[in-house]
VOPAGU-2260 file (C-alpha; in pm, 1 decimal, decimal comma):
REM VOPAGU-2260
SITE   aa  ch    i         X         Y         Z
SITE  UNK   A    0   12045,9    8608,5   13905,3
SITE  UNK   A    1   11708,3    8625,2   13711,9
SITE  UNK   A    2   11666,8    8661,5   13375,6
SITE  UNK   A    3   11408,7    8937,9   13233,8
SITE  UNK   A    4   11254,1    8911,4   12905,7
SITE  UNK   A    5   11321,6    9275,9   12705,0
SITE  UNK   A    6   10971,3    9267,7   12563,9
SITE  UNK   A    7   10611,1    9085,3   12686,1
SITE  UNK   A    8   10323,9    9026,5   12549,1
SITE  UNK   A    9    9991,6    8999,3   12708,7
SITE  UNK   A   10    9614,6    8873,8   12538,9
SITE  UNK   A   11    9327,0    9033,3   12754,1
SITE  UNK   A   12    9040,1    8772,0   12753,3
SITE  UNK   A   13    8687,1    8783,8   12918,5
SITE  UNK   A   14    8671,9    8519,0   13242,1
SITE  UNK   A   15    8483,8    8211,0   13130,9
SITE  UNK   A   16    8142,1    8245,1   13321,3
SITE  UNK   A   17    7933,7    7938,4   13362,4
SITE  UNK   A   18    8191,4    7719,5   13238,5
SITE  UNK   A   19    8132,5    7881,9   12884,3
SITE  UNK   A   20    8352,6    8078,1   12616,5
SITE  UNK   A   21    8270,6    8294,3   12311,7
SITE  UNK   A   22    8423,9    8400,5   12051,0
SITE  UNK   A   23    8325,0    8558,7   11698,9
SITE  UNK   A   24    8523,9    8391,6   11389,1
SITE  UNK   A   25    8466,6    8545,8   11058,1
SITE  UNK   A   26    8705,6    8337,3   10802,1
SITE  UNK   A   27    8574,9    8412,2   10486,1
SITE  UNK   A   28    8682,8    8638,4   10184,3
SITE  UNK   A   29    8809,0    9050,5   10237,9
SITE  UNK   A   30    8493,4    9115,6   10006,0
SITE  UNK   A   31    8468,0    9505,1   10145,6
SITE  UNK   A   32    8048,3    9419,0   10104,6
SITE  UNK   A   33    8054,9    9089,9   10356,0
SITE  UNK   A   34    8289,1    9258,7   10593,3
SITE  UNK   A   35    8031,8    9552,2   10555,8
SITE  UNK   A   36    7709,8    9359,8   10630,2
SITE  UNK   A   37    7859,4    9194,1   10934,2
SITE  UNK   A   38    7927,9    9490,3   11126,5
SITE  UNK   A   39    8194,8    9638,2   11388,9
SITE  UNK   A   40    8359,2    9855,9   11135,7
SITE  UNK   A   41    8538,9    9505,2   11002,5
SITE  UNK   A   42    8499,8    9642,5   10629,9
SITE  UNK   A   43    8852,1    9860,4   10763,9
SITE  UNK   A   44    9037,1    9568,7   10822,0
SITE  UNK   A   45    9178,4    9637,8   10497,8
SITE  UNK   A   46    9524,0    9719,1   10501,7
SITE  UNK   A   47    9520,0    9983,0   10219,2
SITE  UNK   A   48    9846,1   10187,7   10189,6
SITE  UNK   A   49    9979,5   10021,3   10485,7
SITE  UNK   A   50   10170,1   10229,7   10710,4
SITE  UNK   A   51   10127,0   10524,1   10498,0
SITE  UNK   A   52    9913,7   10818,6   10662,2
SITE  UNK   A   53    9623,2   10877,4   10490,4
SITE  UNK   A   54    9562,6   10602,5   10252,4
SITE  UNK   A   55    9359,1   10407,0   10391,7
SITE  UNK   A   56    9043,3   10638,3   10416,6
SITE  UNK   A   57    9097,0   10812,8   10099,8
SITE  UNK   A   58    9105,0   10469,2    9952,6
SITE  UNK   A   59    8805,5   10349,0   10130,7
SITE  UNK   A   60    8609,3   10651,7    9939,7
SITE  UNK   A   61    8717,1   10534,6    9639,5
SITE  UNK   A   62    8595,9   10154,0    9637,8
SITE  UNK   A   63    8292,4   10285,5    9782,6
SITE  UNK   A   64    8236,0   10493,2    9514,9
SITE  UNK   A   65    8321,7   10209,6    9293,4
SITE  UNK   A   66    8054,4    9969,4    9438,0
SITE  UNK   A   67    7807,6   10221,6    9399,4
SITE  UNK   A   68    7887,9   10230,3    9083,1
SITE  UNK   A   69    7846,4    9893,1    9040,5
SITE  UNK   A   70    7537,4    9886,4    9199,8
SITE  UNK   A   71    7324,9   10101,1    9092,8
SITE  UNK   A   72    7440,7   10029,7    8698,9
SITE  UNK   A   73    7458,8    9701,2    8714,3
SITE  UNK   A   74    7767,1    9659,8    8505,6
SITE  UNK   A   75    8115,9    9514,2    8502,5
SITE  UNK   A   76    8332,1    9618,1    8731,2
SITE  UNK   A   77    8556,3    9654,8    8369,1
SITE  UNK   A   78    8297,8    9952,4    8299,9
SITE  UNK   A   79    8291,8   10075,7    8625,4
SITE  UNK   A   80    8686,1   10192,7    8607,9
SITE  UNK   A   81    8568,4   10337,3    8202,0
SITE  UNK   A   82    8329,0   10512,9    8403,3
SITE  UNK   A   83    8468,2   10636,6    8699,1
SITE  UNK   A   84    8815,5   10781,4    8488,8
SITE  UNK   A   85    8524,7   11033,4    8317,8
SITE  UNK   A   86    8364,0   11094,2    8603,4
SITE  UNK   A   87    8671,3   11195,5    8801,8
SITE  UNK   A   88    8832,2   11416,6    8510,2
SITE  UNK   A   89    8469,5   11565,2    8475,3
SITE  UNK   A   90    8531,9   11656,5    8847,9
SITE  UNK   A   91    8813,0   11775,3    8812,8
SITE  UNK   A   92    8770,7   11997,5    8534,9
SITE  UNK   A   93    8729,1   12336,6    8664,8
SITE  UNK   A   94    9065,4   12280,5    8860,0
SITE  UNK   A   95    9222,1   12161,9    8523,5
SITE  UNK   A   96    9080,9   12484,3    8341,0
SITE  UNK   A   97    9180,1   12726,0    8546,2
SITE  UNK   A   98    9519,2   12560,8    8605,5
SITE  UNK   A   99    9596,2   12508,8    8207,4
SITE  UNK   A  100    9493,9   12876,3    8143,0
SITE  UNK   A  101    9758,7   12986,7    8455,1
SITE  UNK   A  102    9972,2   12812,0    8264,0
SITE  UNK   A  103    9889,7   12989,4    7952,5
SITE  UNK   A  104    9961,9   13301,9    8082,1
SITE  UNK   A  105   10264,2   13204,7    8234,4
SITE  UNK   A  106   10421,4   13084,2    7856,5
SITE  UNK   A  107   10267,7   13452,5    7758,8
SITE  UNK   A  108   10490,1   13633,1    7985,0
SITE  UNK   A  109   10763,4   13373,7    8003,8
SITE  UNK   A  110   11028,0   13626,9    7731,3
SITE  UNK   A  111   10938,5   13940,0    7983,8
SITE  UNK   A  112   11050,0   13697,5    8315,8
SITE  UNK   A  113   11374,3   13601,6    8224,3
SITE  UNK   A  114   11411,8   13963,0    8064,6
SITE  UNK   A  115   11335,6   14124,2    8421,0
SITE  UNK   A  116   11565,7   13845,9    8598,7
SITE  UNK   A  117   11808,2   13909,7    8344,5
SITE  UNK   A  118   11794,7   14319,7    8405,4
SITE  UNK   A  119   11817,2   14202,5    8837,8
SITE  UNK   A  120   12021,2   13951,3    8845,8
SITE  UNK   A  121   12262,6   14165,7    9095,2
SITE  UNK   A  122   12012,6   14287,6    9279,1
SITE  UNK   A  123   11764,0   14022,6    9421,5
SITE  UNK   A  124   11575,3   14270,0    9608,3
SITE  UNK   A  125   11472,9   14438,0    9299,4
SITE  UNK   A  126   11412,3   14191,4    9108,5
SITE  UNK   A  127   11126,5   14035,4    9347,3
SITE  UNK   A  128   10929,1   14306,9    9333,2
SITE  UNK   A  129   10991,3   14375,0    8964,0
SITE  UNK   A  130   10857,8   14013,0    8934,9
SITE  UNK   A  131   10543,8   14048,6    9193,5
SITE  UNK   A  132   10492,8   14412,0    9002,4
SITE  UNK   A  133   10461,5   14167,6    8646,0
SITE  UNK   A  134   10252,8   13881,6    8775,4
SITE  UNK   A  135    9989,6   14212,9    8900,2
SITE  UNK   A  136   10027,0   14369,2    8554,1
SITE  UNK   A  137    9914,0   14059,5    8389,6
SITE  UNK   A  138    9649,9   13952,2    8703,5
SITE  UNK   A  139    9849,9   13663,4    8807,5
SITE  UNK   A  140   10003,3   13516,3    9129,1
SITE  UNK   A  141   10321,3   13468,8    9213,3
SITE  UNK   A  142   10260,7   13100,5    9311,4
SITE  UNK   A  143   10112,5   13059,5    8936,2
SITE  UNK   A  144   10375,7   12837,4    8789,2
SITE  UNK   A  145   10289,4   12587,2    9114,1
SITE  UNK   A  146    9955,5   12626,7    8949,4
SITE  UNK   A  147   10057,2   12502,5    8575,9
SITE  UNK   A  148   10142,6   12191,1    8775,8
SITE  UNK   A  149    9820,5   12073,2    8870,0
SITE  UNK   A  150    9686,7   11935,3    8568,1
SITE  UNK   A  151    9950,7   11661,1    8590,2
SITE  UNK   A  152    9879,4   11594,8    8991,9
SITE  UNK   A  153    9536,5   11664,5    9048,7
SITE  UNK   A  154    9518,2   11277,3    8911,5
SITE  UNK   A  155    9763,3   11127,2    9068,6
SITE  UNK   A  156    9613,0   11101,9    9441,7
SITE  UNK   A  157    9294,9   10880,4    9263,6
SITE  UNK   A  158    9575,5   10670,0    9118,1
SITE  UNK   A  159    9795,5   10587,5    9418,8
SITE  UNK   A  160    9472,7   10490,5    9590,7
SITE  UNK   A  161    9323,5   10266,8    9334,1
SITE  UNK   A  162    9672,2   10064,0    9332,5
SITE  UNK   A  163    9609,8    9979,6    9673,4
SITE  UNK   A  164    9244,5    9895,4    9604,8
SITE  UNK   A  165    9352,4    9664,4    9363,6
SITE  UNK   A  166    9648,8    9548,8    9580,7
SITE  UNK   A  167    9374,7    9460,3    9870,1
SITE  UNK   A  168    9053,7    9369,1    9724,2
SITE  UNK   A  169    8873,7    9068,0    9627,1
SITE  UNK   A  170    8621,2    9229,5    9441,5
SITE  UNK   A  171    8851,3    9268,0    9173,7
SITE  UNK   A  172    9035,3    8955,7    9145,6
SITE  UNK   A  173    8918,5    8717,4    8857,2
SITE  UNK   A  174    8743,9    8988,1    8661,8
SITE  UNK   A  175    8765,5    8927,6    8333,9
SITE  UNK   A  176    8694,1    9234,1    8056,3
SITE  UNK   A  177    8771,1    9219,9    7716,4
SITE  UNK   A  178    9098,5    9047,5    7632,9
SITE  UNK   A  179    9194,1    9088,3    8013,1
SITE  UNK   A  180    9190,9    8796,7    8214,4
SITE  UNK   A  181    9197,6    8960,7    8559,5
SITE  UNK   A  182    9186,5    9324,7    8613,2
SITE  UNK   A  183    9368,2    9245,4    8932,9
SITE  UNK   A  184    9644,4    9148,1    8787,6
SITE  UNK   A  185    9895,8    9307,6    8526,4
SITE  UNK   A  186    9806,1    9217,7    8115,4
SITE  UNK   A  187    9961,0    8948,7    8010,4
SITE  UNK   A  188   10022,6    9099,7    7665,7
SITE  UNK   A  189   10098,3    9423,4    7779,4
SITE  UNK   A  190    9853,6    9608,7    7557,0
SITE  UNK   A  191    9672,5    9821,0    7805,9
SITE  UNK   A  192   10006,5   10005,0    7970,9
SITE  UNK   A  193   10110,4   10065,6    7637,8
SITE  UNK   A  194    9798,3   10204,1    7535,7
SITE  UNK   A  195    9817,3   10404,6    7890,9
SITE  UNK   A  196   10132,6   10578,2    7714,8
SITE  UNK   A  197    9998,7   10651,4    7399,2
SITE  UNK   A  198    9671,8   10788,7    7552,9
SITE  UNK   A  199    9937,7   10985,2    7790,7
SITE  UNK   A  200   10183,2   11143,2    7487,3
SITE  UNK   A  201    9880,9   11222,0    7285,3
SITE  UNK   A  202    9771,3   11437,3    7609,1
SITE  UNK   A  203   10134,0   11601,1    7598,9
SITE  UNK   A  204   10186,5   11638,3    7242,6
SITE  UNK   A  205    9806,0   11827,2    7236,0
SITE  UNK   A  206    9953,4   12047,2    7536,3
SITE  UNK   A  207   10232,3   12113,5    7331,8
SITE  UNK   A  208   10099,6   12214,3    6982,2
SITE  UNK   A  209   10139,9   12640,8    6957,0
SITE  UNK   A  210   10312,6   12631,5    7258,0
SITE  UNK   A  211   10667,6   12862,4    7308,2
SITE  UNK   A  212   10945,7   12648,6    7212,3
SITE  UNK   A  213   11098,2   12483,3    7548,9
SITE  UNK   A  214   11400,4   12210,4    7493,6
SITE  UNK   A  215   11342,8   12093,2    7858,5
SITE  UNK   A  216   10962,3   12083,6    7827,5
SITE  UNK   A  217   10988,9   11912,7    7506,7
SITE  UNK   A  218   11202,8   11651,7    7627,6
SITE  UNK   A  219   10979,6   11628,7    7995,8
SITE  UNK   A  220   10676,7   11537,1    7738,7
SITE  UNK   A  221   10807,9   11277,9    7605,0
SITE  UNK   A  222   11015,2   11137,9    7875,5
SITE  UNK   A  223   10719,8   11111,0    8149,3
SITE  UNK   A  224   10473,6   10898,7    7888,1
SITE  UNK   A  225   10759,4   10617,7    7882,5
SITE  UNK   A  226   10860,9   10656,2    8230,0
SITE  UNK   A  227   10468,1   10575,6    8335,1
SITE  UNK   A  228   10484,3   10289,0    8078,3
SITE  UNK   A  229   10735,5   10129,1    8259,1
SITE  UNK   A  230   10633,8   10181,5    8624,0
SITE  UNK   A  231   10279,5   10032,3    8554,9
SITE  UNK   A  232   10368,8    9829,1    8278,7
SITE  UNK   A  233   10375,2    9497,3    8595,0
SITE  UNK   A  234   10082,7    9701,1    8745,9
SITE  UNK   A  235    9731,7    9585,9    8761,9
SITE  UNK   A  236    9540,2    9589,1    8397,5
SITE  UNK   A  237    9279,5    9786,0    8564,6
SITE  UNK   A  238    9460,3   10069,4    8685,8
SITE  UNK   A  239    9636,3   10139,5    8378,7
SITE  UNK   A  240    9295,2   10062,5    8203,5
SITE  UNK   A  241    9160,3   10374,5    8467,8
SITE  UNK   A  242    9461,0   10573,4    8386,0
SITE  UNK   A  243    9418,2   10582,2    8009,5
SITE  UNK   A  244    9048,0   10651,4    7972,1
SITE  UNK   A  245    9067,7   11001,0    8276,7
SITE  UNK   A  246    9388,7   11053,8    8005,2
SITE  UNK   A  247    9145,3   10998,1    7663,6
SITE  UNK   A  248    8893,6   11208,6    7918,1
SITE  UNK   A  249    9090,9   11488,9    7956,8
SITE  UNK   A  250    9192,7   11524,3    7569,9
SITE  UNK   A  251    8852,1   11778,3    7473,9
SITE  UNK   A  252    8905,4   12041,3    7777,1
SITE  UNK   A  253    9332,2   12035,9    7636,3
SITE  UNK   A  254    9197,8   12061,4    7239,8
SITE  UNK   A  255    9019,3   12355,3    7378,3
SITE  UNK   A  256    9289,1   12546,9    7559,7
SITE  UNK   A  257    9521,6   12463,1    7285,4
SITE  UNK   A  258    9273,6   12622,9    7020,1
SITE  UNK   A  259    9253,5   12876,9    7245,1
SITE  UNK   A  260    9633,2   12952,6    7250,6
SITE  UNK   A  261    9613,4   12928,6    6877,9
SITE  UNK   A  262    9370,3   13233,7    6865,1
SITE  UNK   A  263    9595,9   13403,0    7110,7
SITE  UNK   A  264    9897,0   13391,5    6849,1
SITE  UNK   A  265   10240,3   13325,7    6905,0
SITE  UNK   A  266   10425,9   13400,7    7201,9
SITE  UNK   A  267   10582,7   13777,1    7183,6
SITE  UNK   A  268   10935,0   13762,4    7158,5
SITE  UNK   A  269   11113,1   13990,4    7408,6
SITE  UNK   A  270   11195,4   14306,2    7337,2
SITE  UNK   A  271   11572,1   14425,0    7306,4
SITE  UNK   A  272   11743,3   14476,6    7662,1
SITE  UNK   A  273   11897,6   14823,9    7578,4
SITE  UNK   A  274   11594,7   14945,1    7476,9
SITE  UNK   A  275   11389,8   14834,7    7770,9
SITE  UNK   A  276   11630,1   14995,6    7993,7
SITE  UNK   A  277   11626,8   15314,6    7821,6
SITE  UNK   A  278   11233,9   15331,4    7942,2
SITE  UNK   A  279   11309,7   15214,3    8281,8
């Protein structure tokens, strides 16, 4: 009885002609500029994000935007990631306006919600369209507490791809910048991922200032600063170095929408149940 092999593998080669064979060898560093300049797409052989779907070309804008950068400043690659965290939170700042002031409204009208779910609560059919009839009185959406979200996530797509970037890229490795040895690699006196967190609560506790008291958004400000502290706090120094300055970036649009709640005053309180009823 013969035996079959469950899997085979097979190398497709080109005849040897004349007695001849050959065969392109590149064995030199993953510098994404090299691999570039040598053609046949090789500057993709970098495995960023691995087998996760759409990393790898979202990634690939990023340290091309990076080496521009670089390139036509002619600085460190240290000020290239100072740079680059303004440049995307300057990008990103009509999204981030228009999502804080969403959010805004949504801590405006937050005593009239939970009166109106309070007045439904037995009848869910009613109380949708009492809530779609309140977001239109006050020229909102109903998908505009998504939208109070976005501020926090708009970043965080840059950020995943940059920790591949640094994961898979020469270009970074041996940088030195400031008291950072290698931006590749986490710091050794874990000064910038602490920094990262103070940069980060100083964001939250600016968000927070005249805002309606919230135990569970209160605690949420507080808790995700330390939580990011310890996730990157092993991370490469120059992603958390990135992460703090689009943070210290985004601080003058949040003073503004903060003075801007101030002006508004304080959050109305909601008026009595009974006597709502009584005009329903």
């Amino acid at each position: 009885m013969e035996r079959t092999a469950p899997l085979a593998t097979a190398t497709a080669v080109q005849p040897i002609r004349d007695g001849r064979f050959a065969l392109d060898l590149y064995t030199g560093p993953q510098s994404w500029t090299q691999l570039r300049s040598i053609g046949n797409d090789l500057e993709n052989v970098n495995p960023y994000g691995g087998w996760i779907p759409g990393v790898q070309p979202f990634a690939t804008i990023c340290m091309r935007v990076l080496l521009w950068i670089r390139q036509t400043l002619n600085v460190s690659y240290g000020w290239v990631l100072i740079i680059f965290g303004i440049a995307v939170r300057l990008l990103l700042w009509p999204l981030n306006q228009s999502a804080m002031r969403s959010s805004l409204k949504m801590q405006r009208i937050q005593p009239e919600l939970a009166e109106t779910q309070k007045r439904y609560k037995e009848d869910p059919e009613k109380q949708r369209e009492a809530l779609v009839k309140l977001y239109q009185q006050h020229g909102m959406s109903p998908f505009s507490p998504i939208m109070g979200c976005l501020p926090m996530l708009l970043p965080m797509p840059v950020l995943f791809a940059l920790f591949f970037v640094f994961q898979n890229t020469i270009e970074f490795r041996g940088v030195h910048f400031l008291w950072l040895p290698d931006l590749s690699l986490r710091d050794p006196y874990y000064i910038m991922p602490i920094f990262m967190g103070i940069s980060m609560l100083a964001l939250s506790w600016i968000g927070m200032r005249a805002a309606p008291p919230n135990p569970q958004t209160k605690m949420m400000s507080y808790m995700m600063p330390a939580v990011m502290t310890m996730v990157l706090l092993n991370f490469a120094s120059g992603l958390n170095l990135y992460y703090a300055v689009q943070n210290i970036a985004a601080l003058p649009q949040q003073l503004l929408l903060t003075r801007e709640r101030m002006k508004a005053g304080p959050t109305p309180a909601p008026a009595p149940l009974r006597s709502r009823r009584a005009t329903t």
